[in-house]
PLY file of the C-alpha trace (Angstrom):
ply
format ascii 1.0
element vertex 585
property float x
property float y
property float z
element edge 584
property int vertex1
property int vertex2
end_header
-8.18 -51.60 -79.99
-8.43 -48.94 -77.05
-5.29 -47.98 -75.03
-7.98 -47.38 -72.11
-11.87 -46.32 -71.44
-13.40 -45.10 -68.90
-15.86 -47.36 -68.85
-13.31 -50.38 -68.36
-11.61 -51.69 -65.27
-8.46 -51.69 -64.38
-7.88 -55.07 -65.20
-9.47 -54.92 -68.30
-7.41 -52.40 -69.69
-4.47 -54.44 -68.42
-5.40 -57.13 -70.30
-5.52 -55.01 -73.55
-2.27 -54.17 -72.75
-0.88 -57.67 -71.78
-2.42 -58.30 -75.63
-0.66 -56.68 -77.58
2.71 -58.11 -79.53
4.66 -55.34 -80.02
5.50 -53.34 -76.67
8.78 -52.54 -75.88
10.48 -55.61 -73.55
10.59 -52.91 -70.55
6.89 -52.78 -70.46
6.28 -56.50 -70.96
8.33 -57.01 -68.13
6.38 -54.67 -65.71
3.17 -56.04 -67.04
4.30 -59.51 -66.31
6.11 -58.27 -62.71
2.33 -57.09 -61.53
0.67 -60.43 -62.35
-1.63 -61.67 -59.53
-1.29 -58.54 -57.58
-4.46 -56.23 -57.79
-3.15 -53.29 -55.88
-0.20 -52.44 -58.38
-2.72 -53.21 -61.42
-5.42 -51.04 -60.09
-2.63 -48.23 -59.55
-1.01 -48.24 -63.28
-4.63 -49.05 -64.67
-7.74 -47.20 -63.11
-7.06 -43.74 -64.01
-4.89 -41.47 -66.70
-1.46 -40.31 -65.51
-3.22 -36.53 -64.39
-2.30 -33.82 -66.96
-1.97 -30.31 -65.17
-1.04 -26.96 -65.95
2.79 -28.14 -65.07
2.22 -31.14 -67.46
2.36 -34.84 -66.02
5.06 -36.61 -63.95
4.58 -40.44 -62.76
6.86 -43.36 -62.22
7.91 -45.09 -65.38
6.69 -48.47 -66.06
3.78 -50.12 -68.06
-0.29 -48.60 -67.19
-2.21 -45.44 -68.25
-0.90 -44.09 -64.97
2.70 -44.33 -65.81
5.25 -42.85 -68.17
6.12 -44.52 -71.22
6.17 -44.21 -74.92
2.28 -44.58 -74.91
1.52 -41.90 -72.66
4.13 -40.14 -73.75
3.08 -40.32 -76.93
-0.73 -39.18 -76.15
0.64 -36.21 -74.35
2.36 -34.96 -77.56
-0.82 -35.84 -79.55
-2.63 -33.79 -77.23
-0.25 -30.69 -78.25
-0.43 -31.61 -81.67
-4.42 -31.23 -82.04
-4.55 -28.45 -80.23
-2.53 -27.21 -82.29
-3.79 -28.03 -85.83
-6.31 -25.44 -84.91
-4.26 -22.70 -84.71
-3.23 -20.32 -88.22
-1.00 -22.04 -90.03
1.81 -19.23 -89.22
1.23 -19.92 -85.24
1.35 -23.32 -85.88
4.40 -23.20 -88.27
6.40 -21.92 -85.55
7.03 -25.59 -83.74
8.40 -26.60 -80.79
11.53 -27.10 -78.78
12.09 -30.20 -76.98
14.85 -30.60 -74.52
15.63 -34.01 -71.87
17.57 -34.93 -69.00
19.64 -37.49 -67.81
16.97 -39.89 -66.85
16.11 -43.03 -68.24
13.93 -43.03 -71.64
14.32 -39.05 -71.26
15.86 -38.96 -74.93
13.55 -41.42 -76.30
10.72 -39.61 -74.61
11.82 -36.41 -76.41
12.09 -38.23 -79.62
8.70 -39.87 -79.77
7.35 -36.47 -78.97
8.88 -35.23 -81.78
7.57 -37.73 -84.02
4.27 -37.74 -82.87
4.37 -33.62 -83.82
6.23 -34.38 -87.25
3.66 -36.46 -87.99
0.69 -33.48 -87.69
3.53 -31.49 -90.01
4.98 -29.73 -86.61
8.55 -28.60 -86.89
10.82 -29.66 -83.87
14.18 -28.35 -82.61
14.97 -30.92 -80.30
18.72 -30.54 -78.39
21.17 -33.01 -79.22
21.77 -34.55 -76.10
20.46 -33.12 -72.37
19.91 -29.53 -71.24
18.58 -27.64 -68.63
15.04 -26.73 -68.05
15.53 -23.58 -68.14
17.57 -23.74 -71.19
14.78 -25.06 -73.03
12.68 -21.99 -71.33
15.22 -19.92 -73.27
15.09 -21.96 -76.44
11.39 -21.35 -76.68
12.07 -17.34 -76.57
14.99 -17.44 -78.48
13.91 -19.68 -81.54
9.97 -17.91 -81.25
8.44 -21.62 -81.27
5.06 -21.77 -80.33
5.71 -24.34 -77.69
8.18 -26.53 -75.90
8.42 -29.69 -74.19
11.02 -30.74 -71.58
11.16 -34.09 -70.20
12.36 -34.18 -66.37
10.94 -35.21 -63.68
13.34 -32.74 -62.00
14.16 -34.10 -58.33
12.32 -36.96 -58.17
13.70 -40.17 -58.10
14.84 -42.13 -60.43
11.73 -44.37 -61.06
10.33 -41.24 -62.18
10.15 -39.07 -65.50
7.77 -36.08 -66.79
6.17 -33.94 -69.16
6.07 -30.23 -69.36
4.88 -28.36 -71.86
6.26 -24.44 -72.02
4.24 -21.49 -73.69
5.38 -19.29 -76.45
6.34 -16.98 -73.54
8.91 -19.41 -72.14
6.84 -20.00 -69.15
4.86 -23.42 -67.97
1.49 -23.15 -70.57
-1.34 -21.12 -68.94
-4.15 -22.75 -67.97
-6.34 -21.76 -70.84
-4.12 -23.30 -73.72
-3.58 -25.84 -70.67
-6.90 -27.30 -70.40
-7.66 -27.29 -74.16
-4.44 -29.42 -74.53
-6.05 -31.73 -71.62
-9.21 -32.33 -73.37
-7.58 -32.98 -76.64
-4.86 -35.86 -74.43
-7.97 -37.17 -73.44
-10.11 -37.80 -76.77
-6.51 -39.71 -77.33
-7.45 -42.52 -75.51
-6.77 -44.94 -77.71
-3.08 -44.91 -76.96
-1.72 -47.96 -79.56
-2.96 -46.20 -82.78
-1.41 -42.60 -81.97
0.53 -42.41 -85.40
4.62 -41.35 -85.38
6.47 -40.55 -88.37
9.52 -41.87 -89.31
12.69 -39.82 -87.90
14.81 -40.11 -90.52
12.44 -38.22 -92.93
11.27 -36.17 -90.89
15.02 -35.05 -90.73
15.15 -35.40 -94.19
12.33 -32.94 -94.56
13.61 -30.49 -91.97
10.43 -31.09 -89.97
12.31 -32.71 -86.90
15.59 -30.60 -86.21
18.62 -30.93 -83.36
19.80 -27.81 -81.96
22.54 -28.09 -79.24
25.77 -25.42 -79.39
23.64 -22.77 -81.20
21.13 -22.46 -78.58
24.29 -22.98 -76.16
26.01 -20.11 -77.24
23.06 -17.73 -77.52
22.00 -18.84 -73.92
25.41 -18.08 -72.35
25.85 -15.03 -74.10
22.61 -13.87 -72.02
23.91 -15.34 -68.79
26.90 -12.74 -68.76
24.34 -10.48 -67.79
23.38 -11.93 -64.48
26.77 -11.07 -62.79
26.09 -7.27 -61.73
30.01 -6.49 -60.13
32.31 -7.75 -62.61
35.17 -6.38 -60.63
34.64 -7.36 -57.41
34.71 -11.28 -59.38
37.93 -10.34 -61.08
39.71 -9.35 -57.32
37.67 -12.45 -55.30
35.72 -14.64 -57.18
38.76 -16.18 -58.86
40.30 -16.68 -55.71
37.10 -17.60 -53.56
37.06 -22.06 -53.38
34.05 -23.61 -53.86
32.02 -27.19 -54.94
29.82 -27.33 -57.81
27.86 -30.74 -58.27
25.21 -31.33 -61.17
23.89 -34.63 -59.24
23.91 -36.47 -62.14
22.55 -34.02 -64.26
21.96 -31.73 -66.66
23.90 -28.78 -64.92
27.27 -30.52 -66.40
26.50 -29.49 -69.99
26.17 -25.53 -69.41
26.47 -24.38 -65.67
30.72 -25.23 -66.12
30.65 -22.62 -69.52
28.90 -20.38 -67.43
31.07 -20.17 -64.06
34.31 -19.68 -66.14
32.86 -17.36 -68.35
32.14 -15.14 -65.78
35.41 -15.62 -64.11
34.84 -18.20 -61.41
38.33 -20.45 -62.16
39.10 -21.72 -58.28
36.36 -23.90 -57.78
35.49 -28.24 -58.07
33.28 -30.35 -59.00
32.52 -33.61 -57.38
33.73 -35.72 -59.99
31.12 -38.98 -59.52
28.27 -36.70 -59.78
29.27 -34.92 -62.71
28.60 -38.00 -64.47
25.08 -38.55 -66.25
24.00 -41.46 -64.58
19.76 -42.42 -64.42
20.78 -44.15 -61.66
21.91 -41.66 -59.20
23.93 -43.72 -57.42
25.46 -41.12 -55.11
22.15 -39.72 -54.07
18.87 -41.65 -54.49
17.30 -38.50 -53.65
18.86 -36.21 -56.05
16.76 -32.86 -54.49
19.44 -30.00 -53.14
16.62 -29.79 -50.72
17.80 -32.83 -48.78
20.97 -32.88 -46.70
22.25 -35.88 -47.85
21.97 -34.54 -51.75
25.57 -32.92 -49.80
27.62 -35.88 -48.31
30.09 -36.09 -51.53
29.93 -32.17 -51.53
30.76 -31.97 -47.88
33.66 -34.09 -48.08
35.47 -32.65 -50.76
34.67 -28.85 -49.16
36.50 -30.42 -46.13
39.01 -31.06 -47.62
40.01 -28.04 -49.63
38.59 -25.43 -47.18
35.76 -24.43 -49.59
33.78 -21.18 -48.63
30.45 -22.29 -50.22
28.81 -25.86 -51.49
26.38 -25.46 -54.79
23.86 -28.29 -56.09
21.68 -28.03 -58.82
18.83 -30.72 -58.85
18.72 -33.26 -62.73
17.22 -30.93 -65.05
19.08 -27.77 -63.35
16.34 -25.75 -62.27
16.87 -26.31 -58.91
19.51 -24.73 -56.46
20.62 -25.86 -53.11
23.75 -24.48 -50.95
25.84 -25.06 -47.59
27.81 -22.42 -46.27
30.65 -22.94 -44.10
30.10 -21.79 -40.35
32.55 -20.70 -37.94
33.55 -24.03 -36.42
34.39 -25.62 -40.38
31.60 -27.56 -40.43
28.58 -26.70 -43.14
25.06 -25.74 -42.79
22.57 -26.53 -45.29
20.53 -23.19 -45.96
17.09 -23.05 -46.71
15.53 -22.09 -50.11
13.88 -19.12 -48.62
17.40 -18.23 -46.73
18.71 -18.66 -50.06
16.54 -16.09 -51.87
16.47 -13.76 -49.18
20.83 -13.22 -49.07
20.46 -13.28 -52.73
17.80 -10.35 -52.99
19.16 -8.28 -50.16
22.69 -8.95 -52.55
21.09 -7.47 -55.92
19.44 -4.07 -54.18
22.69 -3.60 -52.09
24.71 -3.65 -55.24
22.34 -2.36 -57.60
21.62 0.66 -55.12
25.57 1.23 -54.95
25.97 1.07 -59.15
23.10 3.62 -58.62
21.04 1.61 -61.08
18.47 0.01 -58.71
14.66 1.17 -60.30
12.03 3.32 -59.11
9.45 1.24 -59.96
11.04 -2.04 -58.98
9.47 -5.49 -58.29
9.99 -8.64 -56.56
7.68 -11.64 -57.15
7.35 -14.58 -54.77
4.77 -17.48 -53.99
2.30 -17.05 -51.34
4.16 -20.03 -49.12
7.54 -18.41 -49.37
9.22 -16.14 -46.74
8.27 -12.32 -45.49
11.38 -11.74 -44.89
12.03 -11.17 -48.90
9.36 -8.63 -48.46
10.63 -6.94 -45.28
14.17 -6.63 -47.23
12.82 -5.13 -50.48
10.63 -2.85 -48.55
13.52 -1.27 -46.91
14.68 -0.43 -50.71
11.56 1.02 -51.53
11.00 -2.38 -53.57
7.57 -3.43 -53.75
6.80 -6.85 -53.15
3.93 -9.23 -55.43
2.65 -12.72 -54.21
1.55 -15.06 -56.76
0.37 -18.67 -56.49
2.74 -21.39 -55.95
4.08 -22.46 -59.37
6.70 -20.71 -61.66
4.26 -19.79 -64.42
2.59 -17.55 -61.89
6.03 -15.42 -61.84
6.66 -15.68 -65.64
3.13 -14.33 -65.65
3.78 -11.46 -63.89
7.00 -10.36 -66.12
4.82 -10.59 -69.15
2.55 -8.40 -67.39
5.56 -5.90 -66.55
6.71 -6.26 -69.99
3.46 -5.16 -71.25
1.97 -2.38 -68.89
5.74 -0.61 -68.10
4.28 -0.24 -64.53
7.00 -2.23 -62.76
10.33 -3.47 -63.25
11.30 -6.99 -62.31
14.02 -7.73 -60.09
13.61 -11.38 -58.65
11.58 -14.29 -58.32
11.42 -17.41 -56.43
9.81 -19.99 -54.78
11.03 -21.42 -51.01
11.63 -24.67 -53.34
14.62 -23.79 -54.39
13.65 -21.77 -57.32
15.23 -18.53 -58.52
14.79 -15.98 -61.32
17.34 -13.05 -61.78
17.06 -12.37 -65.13
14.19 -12.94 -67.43
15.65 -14.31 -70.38
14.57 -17.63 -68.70
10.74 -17.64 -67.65
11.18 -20.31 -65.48
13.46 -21.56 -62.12
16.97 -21.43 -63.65
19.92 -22.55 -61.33
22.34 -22.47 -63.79
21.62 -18.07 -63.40
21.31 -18.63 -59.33
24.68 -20.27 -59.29
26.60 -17.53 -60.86
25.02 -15.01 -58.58
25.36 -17.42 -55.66
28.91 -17.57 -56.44
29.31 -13.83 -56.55
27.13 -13.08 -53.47
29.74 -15.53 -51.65
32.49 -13.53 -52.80
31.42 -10.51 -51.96
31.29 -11.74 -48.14
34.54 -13.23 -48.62
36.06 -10.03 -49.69
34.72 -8.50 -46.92
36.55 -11.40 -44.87
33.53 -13.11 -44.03
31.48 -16.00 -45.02
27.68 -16.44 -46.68
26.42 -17.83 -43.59
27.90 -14.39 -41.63
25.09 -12.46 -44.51
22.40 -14.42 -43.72
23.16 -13.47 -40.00
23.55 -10.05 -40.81
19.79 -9.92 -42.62
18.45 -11.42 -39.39
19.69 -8.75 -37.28
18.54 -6.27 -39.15
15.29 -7.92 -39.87
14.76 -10.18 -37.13
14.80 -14.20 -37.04
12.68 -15.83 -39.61
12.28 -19.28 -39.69
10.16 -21.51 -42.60
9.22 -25.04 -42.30
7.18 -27.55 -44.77
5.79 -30.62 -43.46
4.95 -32.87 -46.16
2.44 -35.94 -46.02
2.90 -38.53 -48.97
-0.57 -40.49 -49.77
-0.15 -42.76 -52.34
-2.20 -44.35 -55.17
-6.11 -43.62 -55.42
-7.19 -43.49 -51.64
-3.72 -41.19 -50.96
-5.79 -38.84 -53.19
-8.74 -39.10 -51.69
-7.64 -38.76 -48.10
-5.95 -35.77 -49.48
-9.04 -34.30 -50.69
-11.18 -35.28 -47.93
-8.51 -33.58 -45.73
-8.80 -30.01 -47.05
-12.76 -30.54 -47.55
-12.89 -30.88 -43.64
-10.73 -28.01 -42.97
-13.01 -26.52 -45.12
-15.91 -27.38 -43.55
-14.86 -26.66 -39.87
-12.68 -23.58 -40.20
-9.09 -23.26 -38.51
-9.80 -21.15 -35.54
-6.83 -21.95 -33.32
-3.64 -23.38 -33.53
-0.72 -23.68 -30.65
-2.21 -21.62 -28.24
-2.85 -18.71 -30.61
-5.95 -17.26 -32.23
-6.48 -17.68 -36.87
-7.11 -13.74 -37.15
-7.73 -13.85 -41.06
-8.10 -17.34 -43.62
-7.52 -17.09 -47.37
-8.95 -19.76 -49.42
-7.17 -19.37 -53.16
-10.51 -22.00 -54.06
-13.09 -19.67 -53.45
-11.12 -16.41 -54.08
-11.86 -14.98 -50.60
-10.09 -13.19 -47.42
-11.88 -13.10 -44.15
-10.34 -11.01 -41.86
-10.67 -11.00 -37.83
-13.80 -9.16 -37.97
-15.78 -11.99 -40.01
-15.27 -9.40 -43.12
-14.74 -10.81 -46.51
-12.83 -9.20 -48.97
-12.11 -10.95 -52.77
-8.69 -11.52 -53.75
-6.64 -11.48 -57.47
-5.61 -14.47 -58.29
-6.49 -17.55 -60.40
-8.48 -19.85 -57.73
-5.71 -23.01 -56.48
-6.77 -25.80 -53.48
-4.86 -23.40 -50.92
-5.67 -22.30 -47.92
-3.80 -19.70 -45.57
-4.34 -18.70 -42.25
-2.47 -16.10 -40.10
-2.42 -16.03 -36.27
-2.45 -13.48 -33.55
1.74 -13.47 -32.93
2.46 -12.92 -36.52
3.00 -16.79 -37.80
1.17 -18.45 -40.57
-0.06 -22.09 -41.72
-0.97 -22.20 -45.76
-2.22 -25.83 -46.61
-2.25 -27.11 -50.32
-1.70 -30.61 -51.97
1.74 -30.82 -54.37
0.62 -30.10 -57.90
3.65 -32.98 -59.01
3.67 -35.70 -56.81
1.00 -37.45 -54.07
1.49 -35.34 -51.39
0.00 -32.38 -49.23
1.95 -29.70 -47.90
1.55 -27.90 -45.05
4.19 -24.69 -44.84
4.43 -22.78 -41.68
6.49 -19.16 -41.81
7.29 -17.02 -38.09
9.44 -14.54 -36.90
11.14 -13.69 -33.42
13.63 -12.00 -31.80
16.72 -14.30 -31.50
17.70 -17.44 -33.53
16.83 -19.37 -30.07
13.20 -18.20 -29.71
12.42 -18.36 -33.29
13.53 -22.30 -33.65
11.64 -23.00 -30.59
8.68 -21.09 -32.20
8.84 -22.63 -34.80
9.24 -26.47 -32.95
5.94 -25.77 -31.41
4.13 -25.06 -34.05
5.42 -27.89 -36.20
4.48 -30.18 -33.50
0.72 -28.44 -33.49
0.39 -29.36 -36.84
1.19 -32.87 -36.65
-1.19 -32.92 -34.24
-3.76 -31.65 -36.68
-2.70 -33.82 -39.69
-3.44 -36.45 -37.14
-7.23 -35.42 -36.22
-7.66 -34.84 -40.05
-6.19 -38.59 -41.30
-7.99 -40.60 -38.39
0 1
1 2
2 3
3 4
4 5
5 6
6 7
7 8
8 9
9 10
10 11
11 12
12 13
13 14
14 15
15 16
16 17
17 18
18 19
19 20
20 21
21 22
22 23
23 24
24 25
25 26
26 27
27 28
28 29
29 30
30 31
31 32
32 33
33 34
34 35
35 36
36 37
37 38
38 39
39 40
40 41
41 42
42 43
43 44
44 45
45 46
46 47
47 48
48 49
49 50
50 51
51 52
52 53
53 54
54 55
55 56
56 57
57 58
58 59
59 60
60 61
61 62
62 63
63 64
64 65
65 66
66 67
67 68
68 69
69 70
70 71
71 72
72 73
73 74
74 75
75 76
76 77
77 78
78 79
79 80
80 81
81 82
82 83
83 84
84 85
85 86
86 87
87 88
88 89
89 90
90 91
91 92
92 93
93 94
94 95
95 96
96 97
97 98
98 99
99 100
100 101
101 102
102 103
103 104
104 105
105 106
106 107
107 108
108 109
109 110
110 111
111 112
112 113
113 114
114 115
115 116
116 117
117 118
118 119
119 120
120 121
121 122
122 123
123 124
124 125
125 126
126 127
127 128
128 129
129 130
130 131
131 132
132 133
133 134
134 135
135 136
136 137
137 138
138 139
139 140
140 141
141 142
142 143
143 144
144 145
145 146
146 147
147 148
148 149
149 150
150 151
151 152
152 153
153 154
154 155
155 156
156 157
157 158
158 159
159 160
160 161
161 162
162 163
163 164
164 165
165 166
166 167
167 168
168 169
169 170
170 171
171 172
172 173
173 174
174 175
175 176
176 177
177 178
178 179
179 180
180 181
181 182
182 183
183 184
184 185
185 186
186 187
187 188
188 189
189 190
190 191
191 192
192 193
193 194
194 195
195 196
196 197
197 198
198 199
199 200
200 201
201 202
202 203
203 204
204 205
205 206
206 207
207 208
208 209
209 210
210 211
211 212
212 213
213 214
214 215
215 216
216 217
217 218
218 219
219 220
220 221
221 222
222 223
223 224
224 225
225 226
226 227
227 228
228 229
229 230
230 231
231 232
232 233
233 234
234 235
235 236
236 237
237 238
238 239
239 240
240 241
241 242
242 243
243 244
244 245
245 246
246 247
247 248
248 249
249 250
250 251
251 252
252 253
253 254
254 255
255 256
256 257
257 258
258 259
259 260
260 261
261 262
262 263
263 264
264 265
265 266
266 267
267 268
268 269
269 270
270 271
271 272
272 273
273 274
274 275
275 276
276 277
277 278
278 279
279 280
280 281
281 282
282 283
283 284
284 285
285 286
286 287
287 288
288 289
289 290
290 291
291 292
292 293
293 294
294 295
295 296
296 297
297 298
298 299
299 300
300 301
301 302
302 303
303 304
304 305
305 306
306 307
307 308
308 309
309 310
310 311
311 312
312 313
313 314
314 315
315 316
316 317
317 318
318 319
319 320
320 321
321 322
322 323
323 324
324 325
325 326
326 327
327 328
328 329
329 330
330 331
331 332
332 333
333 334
334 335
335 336
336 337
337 338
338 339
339 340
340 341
341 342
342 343
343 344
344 345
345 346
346 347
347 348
348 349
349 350
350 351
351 352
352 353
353 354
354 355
355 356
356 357
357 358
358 359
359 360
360 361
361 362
362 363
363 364
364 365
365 366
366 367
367 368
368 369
369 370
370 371
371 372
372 373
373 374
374 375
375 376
376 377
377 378
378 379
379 380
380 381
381 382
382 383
383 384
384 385
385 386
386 387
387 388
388 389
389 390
390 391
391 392
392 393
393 394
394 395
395 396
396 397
397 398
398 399
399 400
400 401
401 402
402 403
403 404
404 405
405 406
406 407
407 408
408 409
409 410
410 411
411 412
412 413
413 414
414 415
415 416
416 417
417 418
418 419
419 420
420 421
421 422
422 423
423 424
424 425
425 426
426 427
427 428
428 429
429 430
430 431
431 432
432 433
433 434
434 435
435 436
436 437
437 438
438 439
439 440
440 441
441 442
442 443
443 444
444 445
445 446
446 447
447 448
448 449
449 450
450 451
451 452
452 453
453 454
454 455
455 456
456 457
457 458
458 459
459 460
460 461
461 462
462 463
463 464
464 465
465 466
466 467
467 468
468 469
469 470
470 471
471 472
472 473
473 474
474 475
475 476
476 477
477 478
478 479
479 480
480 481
481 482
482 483
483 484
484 485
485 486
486 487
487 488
488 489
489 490
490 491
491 492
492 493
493 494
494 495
495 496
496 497
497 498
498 499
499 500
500 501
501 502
502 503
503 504
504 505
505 506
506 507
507 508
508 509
509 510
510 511
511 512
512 513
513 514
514 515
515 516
516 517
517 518
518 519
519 520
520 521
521 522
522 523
523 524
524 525
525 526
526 527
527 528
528 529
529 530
530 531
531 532
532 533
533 534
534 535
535 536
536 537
537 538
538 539
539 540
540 541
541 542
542 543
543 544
544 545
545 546
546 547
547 548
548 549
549 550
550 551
551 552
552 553
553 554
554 555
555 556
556 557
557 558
558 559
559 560
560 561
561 562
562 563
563 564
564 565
565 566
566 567
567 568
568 569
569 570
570 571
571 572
572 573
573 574
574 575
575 576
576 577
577 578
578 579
579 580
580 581
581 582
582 583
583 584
């Protein structure tokens, strides 16, 4: 009996679900919850959970377009066939599976693991929850082939994921990518994916936890993230500070790491330290968000803390509020973040006299200038790459391999950092203990992280980010997504708040046009982006979320004071909303 076709509608396929006797009583209960009402059937039913290059991440519940054990299941299958094609020493390597926090995350990693033991695939799955980028470094460290972490990251918590990691550590390239896609899809019939039975496959030493021997190997590495270990001796272990997990994985490894390295006068907000697939503090568990901060807040109140530190569920994530002048706290940006951190690592690295020649930063093309502007003044070149981590990891491989370029940082204005690349993906757990060190550093110079980030501006000049995001759900959110970029397509960008589009990238097609009409091919893999920049030095890119049903629009721009950049910046957010407007009616 199929799991779906695509020749069936939605409700047929929900009634060969609704048929079956032995689903899991979660799943009969959503089935039975979405009786009589089309709109929720046609959502879990029309069309496959998407599979992308970062793997698949939906709300978990009962339908082809949800997470469960099925899908679940189908994904691993997927990785499986692909690769039973492979030599049998490539093949023999495995993969590492790591989960967090979130409900069915362990099971999830589990039935992955049995789907694989089943083609004769080791596993080395973690004993209980890690990081993602702990199971980056698992990958590297153990040689596997592959791995597989299940997170939805900062989503809520109706959601979970699948990502699948390449032998590199970093999100699977596209090639390997879209192979694994086509084999997930000649899955389709989702009930007859076989499993093998876990306790032989443990038996065998197909299926194999890990846990304190990847633990110990991993924090060994992150002692090399700190770069002045004096300066943390005299400050850091007198510097306060809040550390929250939300709820996440950051408890099991980011605590080792911070006293390791000496950081001994800090707390934790105790509530959120806890595990819970509820996340009952925060229902938005993303250190993007402001209120991610209220417990964090009021506990750096009340012991005076210099610096507040979240890391998002699956700790890949970093968000922090610095204490200003008047006591209260100000959330900084992601792209504040990475800038103070970056302007920290050539400052000290140039002092220790061990800063490169041929040294790189890598950033996505929607994240701040003013990274560039700072590693220019170093003589530090500066690479964009497409939005998505992989992109970076890419680019260290291709370091690695050439020995034209050195790496120094990476990072997305989404709250994802690279300092070291051990990891080949966002790791917070490294960001926090050079967060915690950059902080110290101002203290010792009896001032605070927010007086840095002042300082860069000064020097550099005001730079102010902004995303506007637009969520669309279901099948017509897609659609109207789609259709919006087609039109912008179609009827080029030529002016926005008063000021002139004086060159448009589109990432599709692979092509610059510059002021003059002149076209010039670009680099990079083509991605649904498109960038504009305007005659006073701002810019607009444009690109749907490759994770969840929305389209972004990011605008970056620069002035001369904090009060004429923010109201910069105001009227060009309010420009756009005018133009998301004209493109939705």
């Amino acid at each position: 009996m199929e799991g779906f076709s695509l020749t069936q509608t939605a409700e047929q396929i929900y009634t060969t679900w609704l048929e079956q006797t032995n689903l899991p009583s979660n799943l009969v209960a959503d089935l039975e919850a979405m009786k009589n009402q089309p709109e929720v059937i046609a959502d879990a039913f029309s069309a496959p959970l998407s599979f992308g290059t970062a793997g698949m991440r939906g709300v978990i519940g009962a339908g082809i377009n949800r997470m469960n054990i099925y899908t679940v299941r189908q994904a691993a299958e997927g990785l499986a066939r692909f690769m039973d094609t492979l030599d049998a020493d490539t093949k023999g390597r495995g993969v590492a599976i790591s989960f967090d926090s979130r409900y069915f995350s362990k099971e999830f990693a589990h039935e992955s693991a049995k789907v694989l033991g089943h083609h004769q695939i080791k596993t080395y799955v973690f004993d209980q929850m890690r990081p993602t980028p702990e199971l980056s470094f698992a990958v590297r460290h153990l040689h596997t082939y592959a791995g597989i972490m299940i997170t939805a990251s900062h989503n809520p918590k109706q959601y979970n994921g699948f990502k699948i990691y390449g032998e590199d550590g970093g999100q699977m390239p596209p090639r390997e990518s879209d192979q694994i896609t086509e084999y997930i899809r000649q899955a389709s019939d989702l009930f007859t994916i076989e499993v093998a039975n876990e306790p032989q496959l443990r038996n065998d030493k197909i299926m194999n936890l890990i846990g304190e021997d990847v633990d110990q190997a991993y924090l060994k590495e992150l002692k090399t993230v700190n770069i002045n270990h004096d300066l943390i001796a005299k400050t850091g272990a007198n510097m306060k500070f809040v550390y929250t997990p939300l709820h996440g994985t950051g408890q099991v490894i980011a605590r080792r790491a911070l006293e390791e390295a000496g950081f001994n006068d800090y707390e934790v907000v105790a509530t959120q330290t806890i595990a819970d697939p509820e996340f009952p503090t925060t229902p938005f568990p993303n250190p993007e968000f402001a209120q991610a901060f209220d417990l964090a807040i009021e506990l750096g109140t009340k012991i005076d803390a210099d610096i507040l530190i979240a890391t998002d569920p699956d700790a890949d994530r970093l968000g922090a509020a610095v204490r200003q002048p008047d006591g209260t706290y100000k959330l900084l940006t992601g792209n504040q973040i990475a800038s103070v951190l970056l302007n920290y690592i050539l400052t000290a690295k140039q002092a220790a006299g061990t800063l490169p020649a041929n040294g790189t930063i890598v950033k996505s093309i929607v994240s701040t200038e003013l990274a560039a502007d700072i590693a220019a003044s170093y003589g530090v070149a500066t690479q964009n790459v497409l939005t998505g981590f992989k992109y970076i990891a890419e680019a260290i491989h291709e370091y690695e391999t050439n020995h034209d370029h050195t790496f120094l940082f990476g990072f997305e204005e989404s709250f994802g950092y690279l300092i070291q690349p051990f990891v080949r993906d966002k790791d917070a757990v490294q960001t926090l203990l050079l967060l915690a060190e950059v902080a110290a550093y101002y203290k010792a110079k009896g001032q605070t992280l927010y007086d840095g980030v002042n300082e860069m501006y000064e020097k550099f000049g005001y730079f102010e980010e902004k995303t506007i995001s637009k969520e669309m759900d279901g099948l017509a959110g897609k659609e109207q997504i789609a259709n919006m970029l087609k039109e912008l397509r179609a009827n080029p960008l030529t002016e926005l708040n008063g000021h002139q589009v004086i060159s448009t990238t589109d990432y599709q097609t692979g092509v610059h046009v510059d002021a003059a009409g002149k076209e010039t091919k670009i680099a990079l893999p083509t991605s649904n982006v498109l960038k504009y920049w305007l005659d006073d030095g701002t810019w607009l890119a444009v690109r749907p979320s490759g994770t969840e049903p929305k389209i972004k629009f990011y605008i970056g721009t620069k002035d001369s004071s904090q009060a004429a950049v923010d109201a910069r910046l105001q009227s060009y957010s309010d420009a756009v909303e005018e133009l998301i407007a004209k493109l939705t009616k």
